[in-house]
C-alpha positions as CSV (number, residue, x, y, z in Angstrom):
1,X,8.7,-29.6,30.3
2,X,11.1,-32.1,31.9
3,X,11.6,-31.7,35.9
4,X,14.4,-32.0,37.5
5,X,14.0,-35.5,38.3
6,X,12.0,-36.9,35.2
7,X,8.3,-35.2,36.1
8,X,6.5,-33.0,33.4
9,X,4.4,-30.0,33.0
10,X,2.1,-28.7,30.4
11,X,2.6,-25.7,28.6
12,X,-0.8,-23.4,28.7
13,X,-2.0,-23.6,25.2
14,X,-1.8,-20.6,23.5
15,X,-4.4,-18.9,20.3
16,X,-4.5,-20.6,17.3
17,X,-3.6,-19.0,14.1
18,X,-6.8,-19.2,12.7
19,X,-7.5,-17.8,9.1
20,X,-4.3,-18.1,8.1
21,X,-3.2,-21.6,9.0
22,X,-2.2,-23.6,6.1
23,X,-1.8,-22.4,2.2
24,X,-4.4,-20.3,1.3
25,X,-4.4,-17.4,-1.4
26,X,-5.6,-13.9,-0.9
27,X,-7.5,-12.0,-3.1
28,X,-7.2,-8.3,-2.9
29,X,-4.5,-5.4,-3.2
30,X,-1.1,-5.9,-1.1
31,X,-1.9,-2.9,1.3
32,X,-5.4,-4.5,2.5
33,X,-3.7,-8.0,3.0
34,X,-0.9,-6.3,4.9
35,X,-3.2,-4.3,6.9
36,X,-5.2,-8.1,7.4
37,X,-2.0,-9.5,8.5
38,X,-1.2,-7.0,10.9
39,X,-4.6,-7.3,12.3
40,X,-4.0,-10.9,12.9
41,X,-0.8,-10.6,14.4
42,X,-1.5,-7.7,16.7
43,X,-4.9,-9.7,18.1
44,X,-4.0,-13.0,18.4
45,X,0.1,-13.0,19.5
46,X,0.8,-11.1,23.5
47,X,4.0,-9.5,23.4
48,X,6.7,-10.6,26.4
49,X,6.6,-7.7,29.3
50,X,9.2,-5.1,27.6
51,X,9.9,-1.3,29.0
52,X,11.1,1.8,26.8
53,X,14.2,1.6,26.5
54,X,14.7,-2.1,26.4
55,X,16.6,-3.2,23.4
56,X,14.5,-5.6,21.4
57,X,14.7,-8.5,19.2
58,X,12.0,-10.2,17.2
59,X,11.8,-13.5,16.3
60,X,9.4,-15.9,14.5
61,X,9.4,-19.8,14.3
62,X,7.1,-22.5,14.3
63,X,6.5,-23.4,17.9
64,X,3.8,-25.7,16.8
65,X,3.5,-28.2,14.4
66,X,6.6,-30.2,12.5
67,X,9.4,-27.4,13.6
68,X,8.1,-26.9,17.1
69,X,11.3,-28.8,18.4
70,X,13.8,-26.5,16.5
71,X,11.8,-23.6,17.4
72,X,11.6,-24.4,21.5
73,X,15.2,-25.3,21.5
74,X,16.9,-22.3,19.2
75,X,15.0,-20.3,21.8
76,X,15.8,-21.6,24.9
77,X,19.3,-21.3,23.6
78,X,19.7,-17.8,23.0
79,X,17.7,-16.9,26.1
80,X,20.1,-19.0,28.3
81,X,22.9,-16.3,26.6
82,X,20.5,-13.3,27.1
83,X,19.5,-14.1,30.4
84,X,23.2,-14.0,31.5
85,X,24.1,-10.9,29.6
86,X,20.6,-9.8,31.3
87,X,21.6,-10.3,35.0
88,X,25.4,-8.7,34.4
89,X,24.0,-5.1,33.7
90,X,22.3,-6.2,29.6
91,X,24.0,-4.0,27.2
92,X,24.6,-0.1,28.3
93,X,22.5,-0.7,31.3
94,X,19.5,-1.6,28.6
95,X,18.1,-5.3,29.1
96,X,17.5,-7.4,26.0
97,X,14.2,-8.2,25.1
98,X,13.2,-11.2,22.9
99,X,9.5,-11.1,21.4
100,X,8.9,-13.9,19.9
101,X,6.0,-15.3,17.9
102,X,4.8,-18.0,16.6
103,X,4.3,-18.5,12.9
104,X,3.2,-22.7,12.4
105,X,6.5,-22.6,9.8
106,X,3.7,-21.1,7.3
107,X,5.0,-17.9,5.2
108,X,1.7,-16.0,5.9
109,X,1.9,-15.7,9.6
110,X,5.4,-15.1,9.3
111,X,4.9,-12.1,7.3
112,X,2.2,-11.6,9.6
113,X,4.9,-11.6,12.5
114,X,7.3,-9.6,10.9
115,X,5.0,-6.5,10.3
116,X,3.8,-6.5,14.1
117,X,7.3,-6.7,15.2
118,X,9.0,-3.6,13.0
119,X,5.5,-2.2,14.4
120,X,6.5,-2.8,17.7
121,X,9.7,-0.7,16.9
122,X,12.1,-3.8,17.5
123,X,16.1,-2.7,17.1
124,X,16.4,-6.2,15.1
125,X,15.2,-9.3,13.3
126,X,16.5,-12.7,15.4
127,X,17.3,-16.3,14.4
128,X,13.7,-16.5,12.3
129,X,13.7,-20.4,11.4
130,X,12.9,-22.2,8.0
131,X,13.3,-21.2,4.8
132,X,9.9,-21.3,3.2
133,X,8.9,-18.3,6.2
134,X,12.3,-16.6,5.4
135,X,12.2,-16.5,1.9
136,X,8.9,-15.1,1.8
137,X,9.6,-12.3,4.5
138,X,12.7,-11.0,1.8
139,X,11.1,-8.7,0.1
140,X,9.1,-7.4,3.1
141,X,12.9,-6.7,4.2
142,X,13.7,-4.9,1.3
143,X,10.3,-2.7,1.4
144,X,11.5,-1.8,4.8
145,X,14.7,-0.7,4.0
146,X,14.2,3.1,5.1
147,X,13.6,1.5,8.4
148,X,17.1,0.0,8.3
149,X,15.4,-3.2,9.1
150,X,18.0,-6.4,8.9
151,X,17.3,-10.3,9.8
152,X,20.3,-11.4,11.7
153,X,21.1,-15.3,12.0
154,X,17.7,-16.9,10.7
155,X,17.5,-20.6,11.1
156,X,18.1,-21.8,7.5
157,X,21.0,-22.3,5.0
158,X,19.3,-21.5,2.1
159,X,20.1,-19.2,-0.9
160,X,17.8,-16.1,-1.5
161,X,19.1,-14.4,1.5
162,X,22.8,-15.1,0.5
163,X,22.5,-13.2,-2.9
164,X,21.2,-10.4,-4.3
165,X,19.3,-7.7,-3.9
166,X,18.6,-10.0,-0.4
167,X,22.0,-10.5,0.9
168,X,22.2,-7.1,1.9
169,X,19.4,-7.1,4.6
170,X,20.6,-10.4,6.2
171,X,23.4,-12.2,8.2
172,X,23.8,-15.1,8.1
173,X,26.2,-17.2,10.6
174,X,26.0,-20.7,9.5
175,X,26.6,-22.4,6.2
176,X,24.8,-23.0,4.0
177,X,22.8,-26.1,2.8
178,X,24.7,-25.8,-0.6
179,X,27.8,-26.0,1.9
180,X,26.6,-28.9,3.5
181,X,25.1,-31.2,0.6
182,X,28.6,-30.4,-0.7
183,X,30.4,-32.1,2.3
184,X,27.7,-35.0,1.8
185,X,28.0,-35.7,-1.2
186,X,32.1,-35.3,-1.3
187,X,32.1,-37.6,1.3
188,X,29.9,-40.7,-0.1
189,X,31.7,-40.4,-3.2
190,X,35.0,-40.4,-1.8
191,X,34.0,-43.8,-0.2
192,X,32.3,-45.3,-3.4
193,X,28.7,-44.3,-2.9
194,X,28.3,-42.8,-6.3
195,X,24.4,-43.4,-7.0
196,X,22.8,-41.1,-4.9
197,X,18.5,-40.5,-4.4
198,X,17.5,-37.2,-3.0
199,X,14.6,-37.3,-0.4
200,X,13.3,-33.6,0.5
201,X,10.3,-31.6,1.5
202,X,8.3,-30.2,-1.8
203,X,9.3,-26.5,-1.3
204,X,11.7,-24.0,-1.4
205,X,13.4,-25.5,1.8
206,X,13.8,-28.9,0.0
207,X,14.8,-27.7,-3.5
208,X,17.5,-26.0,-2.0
209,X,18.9,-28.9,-1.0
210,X,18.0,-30.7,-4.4
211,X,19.8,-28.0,-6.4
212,X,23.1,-28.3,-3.5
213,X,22.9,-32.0,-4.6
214,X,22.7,-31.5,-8.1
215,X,26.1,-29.1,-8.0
216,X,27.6,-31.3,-5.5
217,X,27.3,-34.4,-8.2
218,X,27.8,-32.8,-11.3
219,X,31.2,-31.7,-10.0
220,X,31.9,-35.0,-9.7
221,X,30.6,-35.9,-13.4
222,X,27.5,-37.3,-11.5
223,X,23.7,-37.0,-11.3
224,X,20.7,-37.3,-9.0
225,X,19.8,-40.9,-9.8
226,X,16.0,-41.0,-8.2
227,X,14.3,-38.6,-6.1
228,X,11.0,-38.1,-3.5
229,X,9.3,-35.8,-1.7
230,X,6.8,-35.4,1.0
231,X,4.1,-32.8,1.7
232,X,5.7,-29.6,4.7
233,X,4.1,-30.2,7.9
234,X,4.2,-34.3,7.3
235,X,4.5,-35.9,10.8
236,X,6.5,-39.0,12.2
237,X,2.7,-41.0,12.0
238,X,2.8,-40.6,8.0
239,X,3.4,-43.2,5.7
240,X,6.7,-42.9,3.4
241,X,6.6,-46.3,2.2
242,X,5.6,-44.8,-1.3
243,X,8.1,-42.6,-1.4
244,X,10.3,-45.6,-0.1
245,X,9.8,-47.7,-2.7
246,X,10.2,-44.8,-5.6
247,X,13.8,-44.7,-4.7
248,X,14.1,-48.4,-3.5
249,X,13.7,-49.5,-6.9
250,X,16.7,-47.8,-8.2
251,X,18.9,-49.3,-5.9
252,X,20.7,-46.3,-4.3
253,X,24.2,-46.5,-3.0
254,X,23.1,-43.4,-0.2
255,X,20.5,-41.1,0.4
256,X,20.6,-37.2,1.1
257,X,17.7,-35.6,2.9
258,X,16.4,-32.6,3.2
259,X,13.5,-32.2,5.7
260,X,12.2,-31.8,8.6
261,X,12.8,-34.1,11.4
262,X,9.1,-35.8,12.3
263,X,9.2,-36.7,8.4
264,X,12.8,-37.7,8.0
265,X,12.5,-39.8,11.2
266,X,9.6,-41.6,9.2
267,X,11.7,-41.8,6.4
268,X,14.6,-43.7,7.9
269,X,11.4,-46.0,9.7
270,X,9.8,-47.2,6.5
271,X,13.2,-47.2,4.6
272,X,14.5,-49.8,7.3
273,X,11.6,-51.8,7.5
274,X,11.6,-52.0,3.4
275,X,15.3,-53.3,3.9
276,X,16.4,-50.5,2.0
277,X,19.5,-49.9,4.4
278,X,22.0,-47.7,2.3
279,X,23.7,-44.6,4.7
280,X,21.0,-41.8,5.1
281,X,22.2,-38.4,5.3
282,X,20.5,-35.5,6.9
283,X,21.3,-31.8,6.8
284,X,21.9,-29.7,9.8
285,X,17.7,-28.4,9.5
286,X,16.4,-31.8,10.9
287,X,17.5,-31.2,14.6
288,X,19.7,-34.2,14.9
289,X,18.6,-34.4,18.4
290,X,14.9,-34.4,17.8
291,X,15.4,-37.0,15.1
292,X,17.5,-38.9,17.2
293,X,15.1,-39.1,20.2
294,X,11.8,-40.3,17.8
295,X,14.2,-43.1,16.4
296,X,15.9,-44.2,19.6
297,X,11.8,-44.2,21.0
298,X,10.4,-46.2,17.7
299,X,13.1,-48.6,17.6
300,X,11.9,-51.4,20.0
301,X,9.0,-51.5,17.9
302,X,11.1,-52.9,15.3
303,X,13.8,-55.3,16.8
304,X,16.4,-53.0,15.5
305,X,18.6,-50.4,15.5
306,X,17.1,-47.5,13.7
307,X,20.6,-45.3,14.0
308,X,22.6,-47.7,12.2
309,X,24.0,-46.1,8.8
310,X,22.6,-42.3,9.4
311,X,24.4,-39.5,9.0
312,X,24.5,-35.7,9.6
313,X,26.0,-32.8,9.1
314,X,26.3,-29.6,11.4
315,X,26.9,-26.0,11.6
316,X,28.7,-25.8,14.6
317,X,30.8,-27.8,16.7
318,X,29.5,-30.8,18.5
319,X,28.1,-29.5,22.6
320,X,29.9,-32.4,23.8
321,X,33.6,-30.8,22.7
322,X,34.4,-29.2,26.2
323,X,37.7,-28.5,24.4
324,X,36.0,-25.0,23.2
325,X,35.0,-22.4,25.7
326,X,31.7,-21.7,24.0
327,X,30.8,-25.3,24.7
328,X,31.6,-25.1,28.2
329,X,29.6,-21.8,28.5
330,X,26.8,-23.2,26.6
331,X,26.8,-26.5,28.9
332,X,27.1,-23.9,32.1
333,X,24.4,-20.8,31.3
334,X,21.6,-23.6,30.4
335,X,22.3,-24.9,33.9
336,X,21.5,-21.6,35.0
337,X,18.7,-20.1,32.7
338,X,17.9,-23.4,30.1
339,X,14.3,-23.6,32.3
340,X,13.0,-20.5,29.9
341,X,10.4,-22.3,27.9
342,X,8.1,-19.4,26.0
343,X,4.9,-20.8,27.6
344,X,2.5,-18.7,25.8
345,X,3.7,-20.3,22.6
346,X,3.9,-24.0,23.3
347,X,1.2,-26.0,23.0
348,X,0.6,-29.2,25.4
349,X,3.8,-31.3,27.2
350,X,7.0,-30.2,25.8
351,X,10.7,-32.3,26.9
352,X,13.0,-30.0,26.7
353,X,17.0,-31.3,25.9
354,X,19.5,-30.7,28.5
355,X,21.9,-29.6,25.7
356,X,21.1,-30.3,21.4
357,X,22.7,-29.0,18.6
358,X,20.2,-26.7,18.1
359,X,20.6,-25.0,21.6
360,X,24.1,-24.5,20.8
361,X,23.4,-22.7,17.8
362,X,20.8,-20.3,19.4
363,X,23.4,-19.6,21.5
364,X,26.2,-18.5,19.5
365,X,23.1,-16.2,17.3
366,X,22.5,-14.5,20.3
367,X,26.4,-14.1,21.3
368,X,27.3,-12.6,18.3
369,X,24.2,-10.6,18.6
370,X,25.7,-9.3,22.0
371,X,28.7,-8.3,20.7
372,X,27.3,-6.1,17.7
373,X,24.7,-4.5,20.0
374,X,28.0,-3.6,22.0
375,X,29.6,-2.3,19.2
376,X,26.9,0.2,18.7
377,X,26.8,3.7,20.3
378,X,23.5,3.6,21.2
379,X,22.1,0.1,20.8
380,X,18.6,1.6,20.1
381,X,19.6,3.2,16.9
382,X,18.9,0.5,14.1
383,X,20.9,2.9,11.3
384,X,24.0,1.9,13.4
385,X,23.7,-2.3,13.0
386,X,25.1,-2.8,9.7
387,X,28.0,-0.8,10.3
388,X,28.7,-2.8,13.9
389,X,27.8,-5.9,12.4
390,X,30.5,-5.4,9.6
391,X,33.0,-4.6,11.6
392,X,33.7,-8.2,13.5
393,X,36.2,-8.9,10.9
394,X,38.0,-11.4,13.4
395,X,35.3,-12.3,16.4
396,X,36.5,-15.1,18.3
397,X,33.5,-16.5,19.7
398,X,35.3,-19.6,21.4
399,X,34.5,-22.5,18.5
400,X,38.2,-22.3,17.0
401,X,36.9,-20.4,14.1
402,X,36.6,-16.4,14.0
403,X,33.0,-14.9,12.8
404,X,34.0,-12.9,10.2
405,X,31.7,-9.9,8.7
406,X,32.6,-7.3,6.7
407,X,30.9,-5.1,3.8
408,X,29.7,-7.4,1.2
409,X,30.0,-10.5,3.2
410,X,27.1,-11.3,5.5
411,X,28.0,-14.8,5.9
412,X,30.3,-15.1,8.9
413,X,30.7,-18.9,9.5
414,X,30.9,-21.7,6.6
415,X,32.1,-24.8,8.2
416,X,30.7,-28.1,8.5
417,X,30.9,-31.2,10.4
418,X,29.4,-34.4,9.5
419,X,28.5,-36.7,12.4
420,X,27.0,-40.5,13.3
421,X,25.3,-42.0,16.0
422,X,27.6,-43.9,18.6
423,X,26.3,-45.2,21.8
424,X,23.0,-42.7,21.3
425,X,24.2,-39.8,20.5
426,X,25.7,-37.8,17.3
427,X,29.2,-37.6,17.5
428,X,31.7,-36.4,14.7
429,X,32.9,-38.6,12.2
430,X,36.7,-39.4,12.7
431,X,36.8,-42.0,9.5
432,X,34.0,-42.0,6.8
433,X,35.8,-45.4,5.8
434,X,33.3,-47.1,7.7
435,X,30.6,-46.1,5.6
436,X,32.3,-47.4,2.4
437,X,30.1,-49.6,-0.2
């Protein structure tokens, strides 16, 4: 963790998830896995300190491996929001709890998670990240639906959980990555970059945003014209040259990714070094911050300006808008509370951001969050959270956008804002000319 004045500190190193790191199958009936998964999650993962009557949230993301960046930072960012909420009385004098746990961005500790946190009776399911964990915790959602258990604000703009019979047990308060390719894709197009490869992460995350390009171009009478992909849980040290060259050779005008951010930021390494330097755009998932700081690090290596022609897109508005209220609140509470660092869950030196995209958005989750426990008459009572969530039909939040919830519509933001790197940072885009072939 960074100091005030540049020092560091270690995190204590917490359990490893033993048998059930990585992708392995179990043999067996359902209830005797489940009851296995429980086990795990109930002997390896120590709950935070939490007192009846506390109103709790449960969250799972991968604090280690290639998400543990998006996972330290979407935490820290709701925590700066429940810590104020916290010290001003909490919610009907009850103070907001957030268990979290860690689930290496693997769908069998995940489900693991999830069953040890309805077990340890929390009031809701909180900002959960990635969809290959979320997707494969739906139908857990549905088996639990006598328990009125809902997943509010996961960490992941896929489909499944914005259709049927899923949609029902989630909210969702970002777009999605159909949403986002879109805006890509429109964009490049517009400007002449018609002959676009796909780059993405070989599962469900990464065909989602493969299937968003696919719609994106064939509503403009277009195709994919080459595509790669790289194994989930890929670091920055891996070699994407192959994958480089597989799309080189077809001479692409642009190239969308969908991935995580230690892989991506190899990616746009080996791409550059291969002189393959077409625009490279990135969905809101890779943490345009974390990204940003391994290229702005590997870029002396190389004599060469690793930011040049990369592009992302966002969920929400840029933290460096001070034009918005919730940007100036963001920027002010993680002055006050953006220390919290979930110890027990990070493993070795972590650097934590001042501000990042990904703070920001923790913090509007856990905002909105506030404002439906509020709505409830007693914030304990998980039968009375759909009804409070669907009733901010017209939540001003302070973004210039109202949240917007209502039955049969559990997606309450959908905009987008595509964004470049001047002067080392992301900033929005005022004129996508400049990226014209």
């Amino acid at each position: 963790m960074e100091l005030p004045h540049g020092g560091a500190v270690a995190a204590r190193p917490t359990l490893p998830n033993g048998p059930f790191r990585g992708r392995r199958a179990f043999a067996g009936s359902l209830p005797l896995v489940l009851a296995a998964l429980l086990s795990f999650c109930l002997a390896g993962l120590a709950a935070p300190a939490a007192r009846a009557g506390d109103i709790r949230l449960g969250m799972s993301a991968g604090f280690h491996g290639p998400t543990r960046g998006l996972a330290v930072e979407l935490y820290r960012g709701a925590m700066a929001y429940l810590d104020h909420v916290n010290a001003e009385g909490g919610v009907d004098g009850k103070k907001i709890v957030l268990l979290a746990r860690n689930d290496d961005y693997d769908p069998l500790p995940a489900i693991a998670n999830t069953i040890a946190l309805v077990e340890d009776d929390v009031v809701a399911l909180f900002s959960y990240l990635g969809t290959p964990t979320v997707t494969r915790v739906l139908p857990l959602l549905k088996s639990y639906g006598q328990k009125d258990i809902s997943l509010f604000f996961p960490f992941t703009g896929a489909q499944p959980q914005r259709e049927p019979p899923y949609d029902q047990y989630v909210f969702n308060l970002r777009a999605s990555y159909r949403a986002e390719v879109k805006a890509l894709v429109d964009a490049l197009v517009t400007v002449g970059r018609t002959k676009l490869a796909v780059f993405y992460q070989a599962d469900a995350y990464g065909r989602s945003g493969w299937d968003g390009a696919r719609l994106a171009l064939a509503a403009h009478g277009l195709s994919i014209l080459a595509e790669a992909t790289y194994r989930r849980g890929s670091s920055f040290e891996t070699d994407m040259r192959p994958q480089v060259e597989a799309l080189k050779k077809y001479a692409p005008d642009a190239v969308i990714s969908v991935g995580a951010y230690p892989a991506c930021a190899a990616f746009i390494r080996d791409a550059r070094a291969a002189g393959l330097d077409v625009p490279i755009a990135n969905v809101s998932f890779v943490g345009s911050d974390l990204l940003l700081r391994l290229l702005l690090r590997e870029g002396p290596r190389f004599g060469r300006d690793l930011t040049a022609n990369l592009i992302n897109s966002q969920v929400v508005p840029s933290y460096e808008d001070v034009s918005l209220s919730a940007v100036r609140q963001y920027r002010r509470l993680m002055e006050c509370y953006g220390d919290r660092l979930p110890l027990d869950l990070v493993q070795g030196e972590y650097h934590p951001f001042r501000f990042s995209q990904v703070g920001f958005e923790g913090f509007l989750n856990a905002k909105v969050m506030v404002e439906i426990l509020r709505r409830m008459p007693n914030p304990l009572d998980r039968s009375q959270l759909r009804a409070a969530a669907e009733s901010l039909t017209d939540l001003d939040i302070g973004i210039g956008r109202p949240v917007r919830f209502g039955p049969g519509q559990h997606d309450g933001l959908d905009q987008v804002f595509l964004t470049q790197v001047v002067s080392d940072q992301f900033v929005p885009i005022r004129d996508f000319s400049v990226f014209a072939k």
